[in-house]
PyMOL commands that place a pseudoatom at each C-alpha (Angstrom):
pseudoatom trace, name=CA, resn=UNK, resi=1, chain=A, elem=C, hetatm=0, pos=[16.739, 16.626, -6.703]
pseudoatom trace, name=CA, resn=UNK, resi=2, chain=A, elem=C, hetatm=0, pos=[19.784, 16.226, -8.968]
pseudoatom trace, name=CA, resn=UNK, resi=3, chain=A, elem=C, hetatm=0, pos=[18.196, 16.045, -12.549]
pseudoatom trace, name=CA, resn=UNK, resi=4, chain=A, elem=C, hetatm=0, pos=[17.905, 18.284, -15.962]
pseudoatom trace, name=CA, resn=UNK, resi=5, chain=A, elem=C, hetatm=0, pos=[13.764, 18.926, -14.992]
pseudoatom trace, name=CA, resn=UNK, resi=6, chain=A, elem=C, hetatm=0, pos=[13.539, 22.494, -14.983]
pseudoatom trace, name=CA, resn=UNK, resi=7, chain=A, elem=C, hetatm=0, pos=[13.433, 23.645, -11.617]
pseudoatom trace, name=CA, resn=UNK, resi=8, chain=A, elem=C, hetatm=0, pos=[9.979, 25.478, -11.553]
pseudoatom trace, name=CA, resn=UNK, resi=9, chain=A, elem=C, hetatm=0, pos=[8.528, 21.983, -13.081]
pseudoatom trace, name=CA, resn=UNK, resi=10, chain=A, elem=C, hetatm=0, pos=[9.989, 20.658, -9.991]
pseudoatom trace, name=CA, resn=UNK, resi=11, chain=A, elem=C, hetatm=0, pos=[8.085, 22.319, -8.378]
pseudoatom trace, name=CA, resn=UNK, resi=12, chain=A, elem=C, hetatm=0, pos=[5.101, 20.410, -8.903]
pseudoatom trace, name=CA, resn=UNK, resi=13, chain=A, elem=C, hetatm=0, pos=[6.209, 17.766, -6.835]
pseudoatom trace, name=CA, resn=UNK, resi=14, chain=A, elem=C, hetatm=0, pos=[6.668, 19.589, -3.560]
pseudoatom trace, name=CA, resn=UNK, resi=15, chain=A, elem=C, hetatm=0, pos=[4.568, 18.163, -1.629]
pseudoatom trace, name=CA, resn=UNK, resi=16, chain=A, elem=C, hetatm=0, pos=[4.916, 14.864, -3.410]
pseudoatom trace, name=CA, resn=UNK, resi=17, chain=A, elem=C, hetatm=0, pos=[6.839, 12.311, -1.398]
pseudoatom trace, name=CA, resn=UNK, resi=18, chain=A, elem=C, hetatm=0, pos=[5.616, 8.880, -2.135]
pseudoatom trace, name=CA, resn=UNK, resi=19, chain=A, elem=C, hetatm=0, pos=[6.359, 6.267, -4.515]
pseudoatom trace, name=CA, resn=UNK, resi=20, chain=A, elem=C, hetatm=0, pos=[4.126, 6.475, -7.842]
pseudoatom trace, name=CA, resn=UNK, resi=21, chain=A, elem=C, hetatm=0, pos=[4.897, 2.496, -7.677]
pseudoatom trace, name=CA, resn=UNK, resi=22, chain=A, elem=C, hetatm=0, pos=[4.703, 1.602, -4.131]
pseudoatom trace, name=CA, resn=UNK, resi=23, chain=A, elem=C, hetatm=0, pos=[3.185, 4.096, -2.089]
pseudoatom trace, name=CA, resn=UNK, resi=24, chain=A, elem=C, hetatm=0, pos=[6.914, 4.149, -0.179]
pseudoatom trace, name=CA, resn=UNK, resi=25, chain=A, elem=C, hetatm=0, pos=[7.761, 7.847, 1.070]
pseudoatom trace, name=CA, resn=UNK, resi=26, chain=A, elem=C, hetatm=0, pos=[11.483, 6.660, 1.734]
pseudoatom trace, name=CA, resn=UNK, resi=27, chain=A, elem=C, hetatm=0, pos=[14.381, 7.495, -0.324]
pseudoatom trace, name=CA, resn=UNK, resi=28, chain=A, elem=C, hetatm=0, pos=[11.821, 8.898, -3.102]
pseudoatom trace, name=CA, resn=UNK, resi=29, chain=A, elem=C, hetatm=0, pos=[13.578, 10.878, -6.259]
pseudoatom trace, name=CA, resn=UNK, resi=30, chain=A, elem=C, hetatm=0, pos=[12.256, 12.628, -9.097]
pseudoatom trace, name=CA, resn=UNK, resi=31, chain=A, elem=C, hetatm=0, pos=[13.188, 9.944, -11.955]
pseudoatom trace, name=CA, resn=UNK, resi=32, chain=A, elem=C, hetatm=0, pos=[13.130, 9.801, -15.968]
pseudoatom trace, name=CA, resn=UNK, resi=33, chain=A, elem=C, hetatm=0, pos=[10.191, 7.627, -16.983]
pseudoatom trace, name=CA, resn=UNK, resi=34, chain=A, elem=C, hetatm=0, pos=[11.838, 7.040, -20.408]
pseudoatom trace, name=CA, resn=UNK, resi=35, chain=A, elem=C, hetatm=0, pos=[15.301, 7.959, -19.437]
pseudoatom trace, name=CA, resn=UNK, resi=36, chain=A, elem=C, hetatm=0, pos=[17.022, 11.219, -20.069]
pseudoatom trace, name=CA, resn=UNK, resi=37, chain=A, elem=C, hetatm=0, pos=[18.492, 10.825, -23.952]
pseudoatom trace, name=CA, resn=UNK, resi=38, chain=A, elem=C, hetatm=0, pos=[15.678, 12.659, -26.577]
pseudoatom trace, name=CA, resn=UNK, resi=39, chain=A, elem=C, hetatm=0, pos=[14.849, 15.847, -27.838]
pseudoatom trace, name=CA, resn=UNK, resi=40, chain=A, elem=C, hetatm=0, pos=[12.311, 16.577, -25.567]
pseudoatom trace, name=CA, resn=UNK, resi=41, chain=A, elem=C, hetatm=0, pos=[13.146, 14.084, -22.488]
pseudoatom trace, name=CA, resn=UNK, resi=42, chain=A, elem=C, hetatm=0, pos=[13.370, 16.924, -20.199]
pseudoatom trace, name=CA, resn=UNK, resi=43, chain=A, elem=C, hetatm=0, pos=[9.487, 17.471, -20.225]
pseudoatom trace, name=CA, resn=UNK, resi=44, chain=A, elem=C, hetatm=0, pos=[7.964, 17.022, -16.465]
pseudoatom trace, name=CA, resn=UNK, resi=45, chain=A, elem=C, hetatm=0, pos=[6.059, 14.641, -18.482]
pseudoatom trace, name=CA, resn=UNK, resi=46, chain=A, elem=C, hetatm=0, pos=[8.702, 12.287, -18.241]
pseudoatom trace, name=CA, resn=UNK, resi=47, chain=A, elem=C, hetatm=0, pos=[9.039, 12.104, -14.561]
pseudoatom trace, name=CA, resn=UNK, resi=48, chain=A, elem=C, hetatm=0, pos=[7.902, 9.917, -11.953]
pseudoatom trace, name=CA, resn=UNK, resi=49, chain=A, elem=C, hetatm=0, pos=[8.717, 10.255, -8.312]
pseudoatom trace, name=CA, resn=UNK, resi=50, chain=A, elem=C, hetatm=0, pos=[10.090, 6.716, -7.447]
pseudoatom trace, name=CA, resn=UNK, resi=51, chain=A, elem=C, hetatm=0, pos=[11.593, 5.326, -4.025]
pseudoatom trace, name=CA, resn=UNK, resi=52, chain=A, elem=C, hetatm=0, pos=[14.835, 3.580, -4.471]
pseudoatom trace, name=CA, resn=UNK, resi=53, chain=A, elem=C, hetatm=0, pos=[13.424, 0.066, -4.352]
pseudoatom trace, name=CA, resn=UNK, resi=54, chain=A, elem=C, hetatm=0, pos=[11.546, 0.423, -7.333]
pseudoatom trace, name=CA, resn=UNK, resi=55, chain=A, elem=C, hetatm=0, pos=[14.516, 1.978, -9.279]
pseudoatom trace, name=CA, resn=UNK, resi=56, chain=A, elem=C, hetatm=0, pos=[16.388, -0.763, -8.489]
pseudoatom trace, name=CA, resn=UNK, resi=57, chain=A, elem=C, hetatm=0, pos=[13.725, -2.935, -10.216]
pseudoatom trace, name=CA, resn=UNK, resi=58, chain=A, elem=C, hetatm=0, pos=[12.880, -0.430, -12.564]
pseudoatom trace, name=CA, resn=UNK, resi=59, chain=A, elem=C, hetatm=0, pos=[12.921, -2.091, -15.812]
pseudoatom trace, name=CA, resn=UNK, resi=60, chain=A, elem=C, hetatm=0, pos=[10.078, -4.270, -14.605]
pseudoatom trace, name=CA, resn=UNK, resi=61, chain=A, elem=C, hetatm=0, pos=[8.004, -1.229, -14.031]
pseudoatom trace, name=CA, resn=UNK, resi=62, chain=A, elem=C, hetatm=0, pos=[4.985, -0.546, -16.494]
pseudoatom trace, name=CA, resn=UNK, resi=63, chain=A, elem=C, hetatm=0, pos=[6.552, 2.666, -18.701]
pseudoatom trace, name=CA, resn=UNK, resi=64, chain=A, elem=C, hetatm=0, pos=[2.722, 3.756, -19.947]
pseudoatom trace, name=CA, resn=UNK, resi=65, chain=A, elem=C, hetatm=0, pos=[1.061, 3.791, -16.549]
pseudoatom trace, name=CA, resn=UNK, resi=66, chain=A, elem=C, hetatm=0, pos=[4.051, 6.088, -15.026]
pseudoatom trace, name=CA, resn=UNK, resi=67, chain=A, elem=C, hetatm=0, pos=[3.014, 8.420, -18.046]
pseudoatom trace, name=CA, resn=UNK, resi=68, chain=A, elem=C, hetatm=0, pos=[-0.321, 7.901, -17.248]
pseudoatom trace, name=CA, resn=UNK, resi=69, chain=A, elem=C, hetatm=0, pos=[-0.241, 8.823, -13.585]
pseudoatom trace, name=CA, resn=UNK, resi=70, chain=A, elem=C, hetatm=0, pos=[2.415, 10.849, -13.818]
pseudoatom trace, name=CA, resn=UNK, resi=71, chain=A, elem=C, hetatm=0, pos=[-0.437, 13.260, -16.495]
pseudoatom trace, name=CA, resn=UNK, resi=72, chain=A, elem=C, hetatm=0, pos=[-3.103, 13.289, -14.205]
pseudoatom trace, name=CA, resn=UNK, resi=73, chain=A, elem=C, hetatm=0, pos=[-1.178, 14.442, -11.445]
pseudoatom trace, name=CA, resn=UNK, resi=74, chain=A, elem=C, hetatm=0, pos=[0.150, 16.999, -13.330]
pseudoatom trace, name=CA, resn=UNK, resi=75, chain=A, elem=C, hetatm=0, pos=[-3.696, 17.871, -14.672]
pseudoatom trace, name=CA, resn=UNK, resi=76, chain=A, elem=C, hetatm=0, pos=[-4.891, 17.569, -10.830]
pseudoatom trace, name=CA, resn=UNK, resi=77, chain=A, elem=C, hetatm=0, pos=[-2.050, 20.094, -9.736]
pseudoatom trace, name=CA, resn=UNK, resi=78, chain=A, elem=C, hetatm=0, pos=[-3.245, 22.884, -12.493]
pseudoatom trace, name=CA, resn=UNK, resi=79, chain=A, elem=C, hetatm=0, pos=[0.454, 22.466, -14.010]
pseudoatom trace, name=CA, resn=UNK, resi=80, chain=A, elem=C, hetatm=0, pos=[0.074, 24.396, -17.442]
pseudoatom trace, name=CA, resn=UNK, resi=81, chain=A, elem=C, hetatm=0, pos=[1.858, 22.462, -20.226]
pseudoatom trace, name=CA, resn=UNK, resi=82, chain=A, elem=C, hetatm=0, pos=[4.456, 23.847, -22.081]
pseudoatom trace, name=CA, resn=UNK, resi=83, chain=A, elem=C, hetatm=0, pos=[5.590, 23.710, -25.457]
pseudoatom trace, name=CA, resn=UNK, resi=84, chain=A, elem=C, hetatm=0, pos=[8.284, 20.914, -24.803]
pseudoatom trace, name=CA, resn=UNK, resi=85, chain=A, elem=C, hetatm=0, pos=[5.441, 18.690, -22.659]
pseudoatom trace, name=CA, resn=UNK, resi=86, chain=A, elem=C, hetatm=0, pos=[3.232, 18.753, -25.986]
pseudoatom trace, name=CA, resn=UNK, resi=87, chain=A, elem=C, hetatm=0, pos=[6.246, 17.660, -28.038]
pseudoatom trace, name=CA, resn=UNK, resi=88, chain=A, elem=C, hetatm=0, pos=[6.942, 14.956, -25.627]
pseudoatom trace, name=CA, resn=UNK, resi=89, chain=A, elem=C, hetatm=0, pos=[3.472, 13.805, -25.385]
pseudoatom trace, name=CA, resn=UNK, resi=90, chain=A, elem=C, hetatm=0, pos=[3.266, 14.146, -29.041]
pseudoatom trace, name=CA, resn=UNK, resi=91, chain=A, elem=C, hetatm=0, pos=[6.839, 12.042, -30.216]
pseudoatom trace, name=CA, resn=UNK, resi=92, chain=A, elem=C, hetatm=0, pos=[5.351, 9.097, -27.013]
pseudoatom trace, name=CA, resn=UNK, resi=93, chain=A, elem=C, hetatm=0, pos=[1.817, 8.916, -27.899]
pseudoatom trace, name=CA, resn=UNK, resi=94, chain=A, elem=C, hetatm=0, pos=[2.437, 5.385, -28.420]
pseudoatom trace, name=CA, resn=UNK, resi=95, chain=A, elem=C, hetatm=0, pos=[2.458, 5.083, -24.470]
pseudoatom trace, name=CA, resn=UNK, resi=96, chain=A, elem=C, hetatm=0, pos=[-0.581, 6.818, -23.901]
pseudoatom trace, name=CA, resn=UNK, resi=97, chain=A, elem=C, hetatm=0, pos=[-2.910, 4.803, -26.104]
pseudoatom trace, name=CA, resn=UNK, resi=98, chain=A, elem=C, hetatm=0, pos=[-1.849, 1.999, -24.890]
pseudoatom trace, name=CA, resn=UNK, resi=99, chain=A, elem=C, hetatm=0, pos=[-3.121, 2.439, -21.657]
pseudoatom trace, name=CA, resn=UNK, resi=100, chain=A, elem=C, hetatm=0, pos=[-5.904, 3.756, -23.134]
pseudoatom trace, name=CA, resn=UNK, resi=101, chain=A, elem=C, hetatm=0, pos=[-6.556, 0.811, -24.843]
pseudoatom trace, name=CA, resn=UNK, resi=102, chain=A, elem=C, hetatm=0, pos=[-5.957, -1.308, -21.442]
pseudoatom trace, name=CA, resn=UNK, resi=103, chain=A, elem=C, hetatm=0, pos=[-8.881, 0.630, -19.966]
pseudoatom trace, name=CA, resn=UNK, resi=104, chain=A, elem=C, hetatm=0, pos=[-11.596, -0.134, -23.152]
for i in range(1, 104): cmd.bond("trace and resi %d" % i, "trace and resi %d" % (i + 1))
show_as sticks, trace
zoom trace
């Protein structure tokens, strides 16, 4: 996985070979939910493990529910958040609440 995740973040996704998007376990990457520019865009928080169909469509996909998914599976997996994942979740709690929001 060429990317600026830390590789012991990467970690996480070992065993994690399917689309968040499509359920596709072809051509699946680690991917930037909300791209790779920003102070603290190199959280695990902002990844999403996405075949290469849905990258190709990616701007259609739904940012907040990749976030979303993307922090339960992290939750699920025991991952212990680190100072930069609080910052990111912190400076995009925008996305967050607006799923939240979806679900009330």
């Amino acid at each position: 996985m060429k990317n600026n995740f830390h590789e012991n973040d990467r970690d996480v996704y070992a065993f994690e070979h399917s689309c968040i998007e499509c359920g596709s376990n072809q051509g699946c990457e680690l991917h930037h939910i909300l791209g790779r520019l920003g102070k603290y865009n190199d959280s695990i928080l902002n990844s999403a493990m996405i075949c290469r169909g849905c990258h190709e469509n990616y701007t259609f996909l739904d940012k907040s529910k990749l976030l979303q998914h993307t922090l339960r599976l992290l939750l699920r997996e025991g991952y212990e958040l680190k100072k930069r994942d609080v910052n990111f979740y912190r400076e995009n709690i925008k996305y967050y609440e607006k799923e939240n929001k979806k679900a009330n």
